[in-house]
N, C-alpha and C positions, 0 to 999 in steps of 0.2 A: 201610492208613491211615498216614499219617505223624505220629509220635508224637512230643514234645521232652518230656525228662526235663530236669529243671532240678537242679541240685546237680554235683558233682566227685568223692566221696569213696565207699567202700566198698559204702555205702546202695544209690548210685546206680549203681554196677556190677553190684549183686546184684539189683534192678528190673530191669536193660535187659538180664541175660543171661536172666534170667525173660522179658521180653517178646519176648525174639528168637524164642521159640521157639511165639509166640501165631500162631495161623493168621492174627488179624486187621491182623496190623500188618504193613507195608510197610516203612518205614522208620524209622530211630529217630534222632535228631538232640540232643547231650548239651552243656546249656548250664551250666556250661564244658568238663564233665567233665574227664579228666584222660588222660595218656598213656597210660596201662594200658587205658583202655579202646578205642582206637584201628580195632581189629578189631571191635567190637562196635556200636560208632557212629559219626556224623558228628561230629567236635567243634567245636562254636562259641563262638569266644572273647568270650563274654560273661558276665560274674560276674554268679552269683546273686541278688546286689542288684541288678542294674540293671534296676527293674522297667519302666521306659522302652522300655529298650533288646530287653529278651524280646518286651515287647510287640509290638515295631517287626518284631522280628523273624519273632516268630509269624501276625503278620499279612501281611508281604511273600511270606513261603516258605509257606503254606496250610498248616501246620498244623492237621489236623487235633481231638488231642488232647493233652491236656498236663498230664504230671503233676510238681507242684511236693513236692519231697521234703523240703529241709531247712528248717528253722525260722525264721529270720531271712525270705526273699520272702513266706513264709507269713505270720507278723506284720506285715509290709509291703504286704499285701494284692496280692500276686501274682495270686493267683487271681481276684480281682474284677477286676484291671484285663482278665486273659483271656479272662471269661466275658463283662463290658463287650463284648467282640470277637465275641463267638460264638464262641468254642472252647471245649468241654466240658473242665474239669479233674476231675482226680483229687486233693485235697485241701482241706483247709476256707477259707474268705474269712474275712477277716481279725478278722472278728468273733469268730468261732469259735477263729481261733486265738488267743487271749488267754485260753485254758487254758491254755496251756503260756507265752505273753508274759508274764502278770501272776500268780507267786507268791500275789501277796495276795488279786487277782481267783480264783484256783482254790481256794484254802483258808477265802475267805467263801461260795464258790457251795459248800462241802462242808459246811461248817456250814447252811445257811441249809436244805438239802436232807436233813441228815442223811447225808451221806456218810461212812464212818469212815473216818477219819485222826488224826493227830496231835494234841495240845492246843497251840493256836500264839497267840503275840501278833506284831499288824506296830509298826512304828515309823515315823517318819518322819524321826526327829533319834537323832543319835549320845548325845548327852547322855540321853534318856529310855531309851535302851537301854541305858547303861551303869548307870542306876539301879538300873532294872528286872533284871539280873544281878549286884547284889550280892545279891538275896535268892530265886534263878531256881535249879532243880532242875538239878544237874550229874550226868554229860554233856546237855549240850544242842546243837541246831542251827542253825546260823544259815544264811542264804539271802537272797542279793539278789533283790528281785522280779522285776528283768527278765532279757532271756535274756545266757548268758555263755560260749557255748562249752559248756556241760554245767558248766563249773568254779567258778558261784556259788552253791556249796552247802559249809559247812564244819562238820565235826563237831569241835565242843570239847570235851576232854576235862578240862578244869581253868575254872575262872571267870577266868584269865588268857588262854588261849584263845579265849575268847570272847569277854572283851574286845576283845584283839588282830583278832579276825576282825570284831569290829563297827566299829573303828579303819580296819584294809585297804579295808572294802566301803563303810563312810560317808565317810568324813572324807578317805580317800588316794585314793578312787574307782577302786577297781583294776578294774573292772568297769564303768567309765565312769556313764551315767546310772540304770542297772541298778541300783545302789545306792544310789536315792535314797530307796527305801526297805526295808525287812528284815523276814523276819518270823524272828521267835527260836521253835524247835519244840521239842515236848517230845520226846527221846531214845527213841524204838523198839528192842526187842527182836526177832529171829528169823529166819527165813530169808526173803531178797529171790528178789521172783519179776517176771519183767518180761511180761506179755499183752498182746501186739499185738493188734489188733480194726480189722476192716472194719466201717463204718457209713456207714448213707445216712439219719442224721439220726433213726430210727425205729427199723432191726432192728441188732444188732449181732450180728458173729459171728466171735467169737473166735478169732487164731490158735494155733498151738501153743507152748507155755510154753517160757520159756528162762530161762539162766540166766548174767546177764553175770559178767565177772571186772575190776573196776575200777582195782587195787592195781598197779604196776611191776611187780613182785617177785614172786618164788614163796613163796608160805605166805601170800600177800595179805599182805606186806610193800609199803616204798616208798611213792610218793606216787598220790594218785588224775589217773587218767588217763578217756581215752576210751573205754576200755576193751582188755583185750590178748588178749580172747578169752570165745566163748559158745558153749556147750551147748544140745540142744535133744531130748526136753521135758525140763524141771527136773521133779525127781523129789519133790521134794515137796511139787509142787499136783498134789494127787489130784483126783479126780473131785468126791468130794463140795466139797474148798474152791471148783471148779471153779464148781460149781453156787449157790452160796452167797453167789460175788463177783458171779453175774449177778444173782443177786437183788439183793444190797444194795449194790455198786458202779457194774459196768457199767449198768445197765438204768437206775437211778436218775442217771446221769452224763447220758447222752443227752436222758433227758426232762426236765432239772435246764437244759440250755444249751435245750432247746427252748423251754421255760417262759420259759428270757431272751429270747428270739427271737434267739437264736444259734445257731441249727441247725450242726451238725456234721456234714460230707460227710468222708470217706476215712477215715486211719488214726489212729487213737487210740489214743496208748499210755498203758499202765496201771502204773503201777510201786509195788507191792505190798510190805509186810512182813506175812507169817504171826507176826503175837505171838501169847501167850499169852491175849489176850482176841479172837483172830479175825482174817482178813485188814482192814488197813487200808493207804488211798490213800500213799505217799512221795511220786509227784509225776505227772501229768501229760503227756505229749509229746504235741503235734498233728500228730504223721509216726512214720513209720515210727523206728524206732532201730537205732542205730547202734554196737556190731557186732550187734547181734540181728537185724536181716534178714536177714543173711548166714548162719545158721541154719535161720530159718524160714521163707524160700522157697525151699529146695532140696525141701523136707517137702509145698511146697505140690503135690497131684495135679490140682486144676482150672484152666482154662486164667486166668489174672493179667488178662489185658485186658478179659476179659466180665466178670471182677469188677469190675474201676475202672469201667467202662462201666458197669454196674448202679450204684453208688454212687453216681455224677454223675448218674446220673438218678433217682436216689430207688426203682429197685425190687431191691434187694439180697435180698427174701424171694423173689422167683423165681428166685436165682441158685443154682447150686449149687455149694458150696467144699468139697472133701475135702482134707483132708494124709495122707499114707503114715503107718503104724503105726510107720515105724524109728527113727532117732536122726539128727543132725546135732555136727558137731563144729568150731567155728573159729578158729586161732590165729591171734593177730595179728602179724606181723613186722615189728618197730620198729626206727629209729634208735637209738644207743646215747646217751644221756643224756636222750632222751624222759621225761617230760614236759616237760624245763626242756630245757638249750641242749644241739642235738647237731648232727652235719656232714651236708650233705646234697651229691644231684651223683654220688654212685657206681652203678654201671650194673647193674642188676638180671639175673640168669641164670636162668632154669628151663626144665626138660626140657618137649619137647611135650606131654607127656602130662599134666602137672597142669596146664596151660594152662586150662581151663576150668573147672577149682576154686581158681581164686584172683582173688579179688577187689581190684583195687587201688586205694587211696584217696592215696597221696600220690607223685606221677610224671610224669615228664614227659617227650616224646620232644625227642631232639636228637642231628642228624645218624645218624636210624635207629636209636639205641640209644634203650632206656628207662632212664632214671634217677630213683633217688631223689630226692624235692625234699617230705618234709615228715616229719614225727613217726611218726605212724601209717602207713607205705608200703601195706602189703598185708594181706589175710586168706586163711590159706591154709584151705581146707573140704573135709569128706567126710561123707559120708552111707554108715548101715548099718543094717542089721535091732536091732542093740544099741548101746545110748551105748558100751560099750566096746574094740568094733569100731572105730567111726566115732572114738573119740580114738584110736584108734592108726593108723589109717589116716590122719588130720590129720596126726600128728607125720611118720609114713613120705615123705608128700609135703613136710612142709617141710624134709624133708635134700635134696631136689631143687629148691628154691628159695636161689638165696644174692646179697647184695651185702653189700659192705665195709659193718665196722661193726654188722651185725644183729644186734638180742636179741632173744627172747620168751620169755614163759613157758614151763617147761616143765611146772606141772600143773595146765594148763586143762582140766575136767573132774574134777578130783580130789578135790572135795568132793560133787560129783554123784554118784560112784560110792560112797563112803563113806554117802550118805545113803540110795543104793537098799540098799548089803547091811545098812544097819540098820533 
């Protein structure tokens, strides 16, 4: 079959080296993807947004199937203009995806269902937000309703922070329309757990737990990023929280967007805090995430295509999905000044042999060289029988990866291991 992955960045590298290796698929065609993936797919220079133009395209070149990965076509209803076409996607219509589009839309469908999550008020004016945190439980969190890059989410730690981030997000519109409204959360305690889940609207079936690292810096210092690196499975959802969140989250989540007749097709992510009163909802994603795929599809043992296939057709309980028992490990390798202004343009090096554990998300080919050309360049991964295998084995392969300028973390993983020996 011939298959178009829609997206550019790490996500979308860690899908299509998954898919290369399905019996079902013929070829794979990467709308825009990026240099780095060049060996892996066809690239067509069409941006994500241009749901027009995917269209145009997916319909000219017979496209088979199509799975739409990042958040924005998905809000944009990517997928309905495809399916309009006859091409079966792997992702929700756009209804659907306004879990992860509208903050306030996912935070009233939790209340309304009894989902646990946070205590939150939305706003719609700068001025009733600022009232409302003169006399508001500090630390608190604020969030722009619509989507912002991952980065319209801000933890206040003073009532002058919070302020100020209600300031940025209403009134300065750093986050463009996104900001037109907010909701202020009440401040969570405990460890973050992020659960990918395949669903066809009905069964969901959970992938293996991870555990991102959002901070610059080592010791989760610095500013929040994209992430600079995830572990796989996070060690402290155990089985029984395991079972606990399908009861009271996952399960109630699916049949909560059904009940709206928003049926929910593909990946649903779950982003969790274990407090002290039980797992509850942070936030949302209607795709896969981002570096966390890059974890948990190396884990995955059944074949990825007959999964999205089942999905898109609503029979995901006859499918069968195993992941391997071992660990996953993945650093991310960044420009220097990332998240804010850094240089890009320098020609990226690694040995053949890590070639197919590194995933690249910001690069570009010119004149046969691959070059750097954004924030997040690459994720270098490995997989082993032990989380602490598999981080050491990550590190080993990024001294074989190098361009001017690179940082990463050096203890991704480090609180994972800490959390198993205690």
């Amino acid at each position: 079959m011939r298959v178009m992955v829609v997206g550019g960045g790490g996500r979308e590298h860690a899908i299509i080296k998954k898919l290369k290796s399905c019996a079902g698929v013929d070829e794979i065609f990467a709308l825009p993807g990026n240099g780095g993936m060049a060996n892996d797919a066809t690239l067509v220079p069409i941006g994500a947004k241009d749901i027009d133009a995917i269209a145009d395209y997916a319909k000219n070149n017979k496209i088979d199937f199509a799975v739409v990965a990042p958040d924005d076509p998905l809000v944009l209803g990517c997928v309905d203009r495809l399916e309009a076409l006859g091409i079966p996607c792997f992702g929700p219509r756009a209804n659907a995806a306004i879990i992860e589009g509208s903050k306030v839309f996912s935070k009233n469908l939790m209340k309304k269902y009894g989902i646990p999550t946070a205590e939150y008020e939305v706003f719609e004016s700068a001025d009733a937000a600022y009232e409302y945190l003169k006399t508001a439980p500090i630390p608190t969190v604020i969030k722009a309703d619509g989507l912002a890059l991952g980065k319209g989410v801000i933890i206040a730690m003073t009532r002058e922070e919070a302020i100020d981030a209600v300031k940025s997000i209403m009134s300065e519109k750093k986050f463009g329309d996104s900001g037109n409204k907010i909701v202020v959360e009440e401040f969570l305690t405990g460890p973050e757990v992020s659960v990918l889940s395949f669903t066809d609207g009905t069964t969901v079936v959970p992938m293996v737990s991870s555990m991102d690292h959002k901070r610059a810096l080592d010791n989760d210092e610095g500013l929040n990023t994209g992430g600079m690196g995830t572990v796989a499975p996070n060690p402290y959802y155990t089985s029984e929280i395991a079972n606990e969140c399908m009861e009271k989250i996952f399960l109630p989540t699916i049949r909560a967007m059904k009940a709206e007749g928003r049926e929910f097709r593909g990946c649903l992510y779950f982003g969790l805090m274990l407090t002290p009163k039980g797992p509850k909802v942070i936030e949302y994603n209607c795709r896969f995430g981002d570096p966390e795929t890059q974890v948990v599809l190396p884990l995955l043992k059944s074949d990825l295509f007959e999964i999205m296939q089942a999905v898109a057709r609503g029979t995901l309980a006859d499918c069968k999905v195993e992941f391997s028992d071992g660990a996953c490990a993945c650093v991310i390798m960044a420009s220097s000044g990332y998240p804010e202004k850094y240089e890009s343009g320098f020609e990226i090096k690694m040995a053949d042999e890590v070639q197919d554990s590194v995933y690249v998300a910001g690069a570009k080919l010119s004149d046969g060289k691959l070059l750097t050309a954004g924030g997040r360049v690459l994720g270098v991964t490995a997989t082993a029988q032990t989380l602490e295998d598999a981080i050491r084995a990550a590190y080993e392969k990024v001294e074989k990866v190098s361009f001017e300028n690179a940082f990463y973390r050096k203890d991704i993983g480090a609180r994972a291991l800490l959390a198993k020996k205690g």
